[in-house]
C-alpha positions in Angstrom: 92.9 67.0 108.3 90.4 66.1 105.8 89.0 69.3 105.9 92.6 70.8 105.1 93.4 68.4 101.9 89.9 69.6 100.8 91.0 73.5 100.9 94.0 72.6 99.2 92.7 71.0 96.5 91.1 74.4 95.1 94.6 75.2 94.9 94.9 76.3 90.7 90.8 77.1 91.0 90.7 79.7 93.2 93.4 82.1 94.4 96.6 80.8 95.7 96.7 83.4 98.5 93.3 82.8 99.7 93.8 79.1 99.6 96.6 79.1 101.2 95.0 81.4 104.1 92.2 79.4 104.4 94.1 76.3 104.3 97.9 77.4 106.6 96.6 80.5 108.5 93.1 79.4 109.3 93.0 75.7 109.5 96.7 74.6 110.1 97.5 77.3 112.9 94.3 77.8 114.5 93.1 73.9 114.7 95.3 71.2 113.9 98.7 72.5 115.5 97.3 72.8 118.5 95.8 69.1 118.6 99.5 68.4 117.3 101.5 70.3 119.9 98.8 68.6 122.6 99.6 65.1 121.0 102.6 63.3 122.9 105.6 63.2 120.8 106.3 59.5 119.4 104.6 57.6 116.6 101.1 59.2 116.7 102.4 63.0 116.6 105.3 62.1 113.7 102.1 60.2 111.9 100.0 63.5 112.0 103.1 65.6 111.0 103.2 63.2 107.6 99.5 63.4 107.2 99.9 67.4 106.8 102.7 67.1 104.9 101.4 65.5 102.4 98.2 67.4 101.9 100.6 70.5 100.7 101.4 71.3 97.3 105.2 71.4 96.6 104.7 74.2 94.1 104.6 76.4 97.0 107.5 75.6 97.7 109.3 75.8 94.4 110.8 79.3 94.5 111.6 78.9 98.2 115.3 79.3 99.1 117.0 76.4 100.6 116.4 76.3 104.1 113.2 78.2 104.0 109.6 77.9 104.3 106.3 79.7 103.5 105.7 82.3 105.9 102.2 80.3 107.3 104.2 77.4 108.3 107.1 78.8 110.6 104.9 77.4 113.9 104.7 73.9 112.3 108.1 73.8 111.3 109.5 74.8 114.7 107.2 71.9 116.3 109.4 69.8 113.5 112.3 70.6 114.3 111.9 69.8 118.1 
């Protein structure tokens, strides 16, 4: 998780699509779902969930469409909304 708020802070220095593949594609989806989806659901998994939350950048998500999310994050929304 640390490694991932790291990435995303050279969001603005280097370009936003390779951040955000290093960062969503690479990091997110390859490493830390799968420890999330492994994690029993209850305090520990919802604590993780914030923890990742909160190392994204809401200006990718400005010119979203209500009700939709960046194309990198579909896997961790659908463990979300479960």
């Amino acid at each position: 998780l640390q490694l991932l708020s790291n990435v995303v802070l050279w969001d603005g220095i280097v370009q936003e699509d390779k951040v955000r593949d290093l960062g969503l594609s690479k990091l997110l989806n390859r490493y830390l779902l799968l420890n999330i989806l492994n994690t029993p659901l209850g305090p520990d998994n919802i604590e993780k969930c914030n923890k990742v939350v909160a190392c994204l950048p809401e200006r990718w998500f400005q010119d979203l469409r209500s009700g939709s999310t960046l194309p990198e994050l579909v896997n961790f929304c659908q463990h979300l909304l479960q």
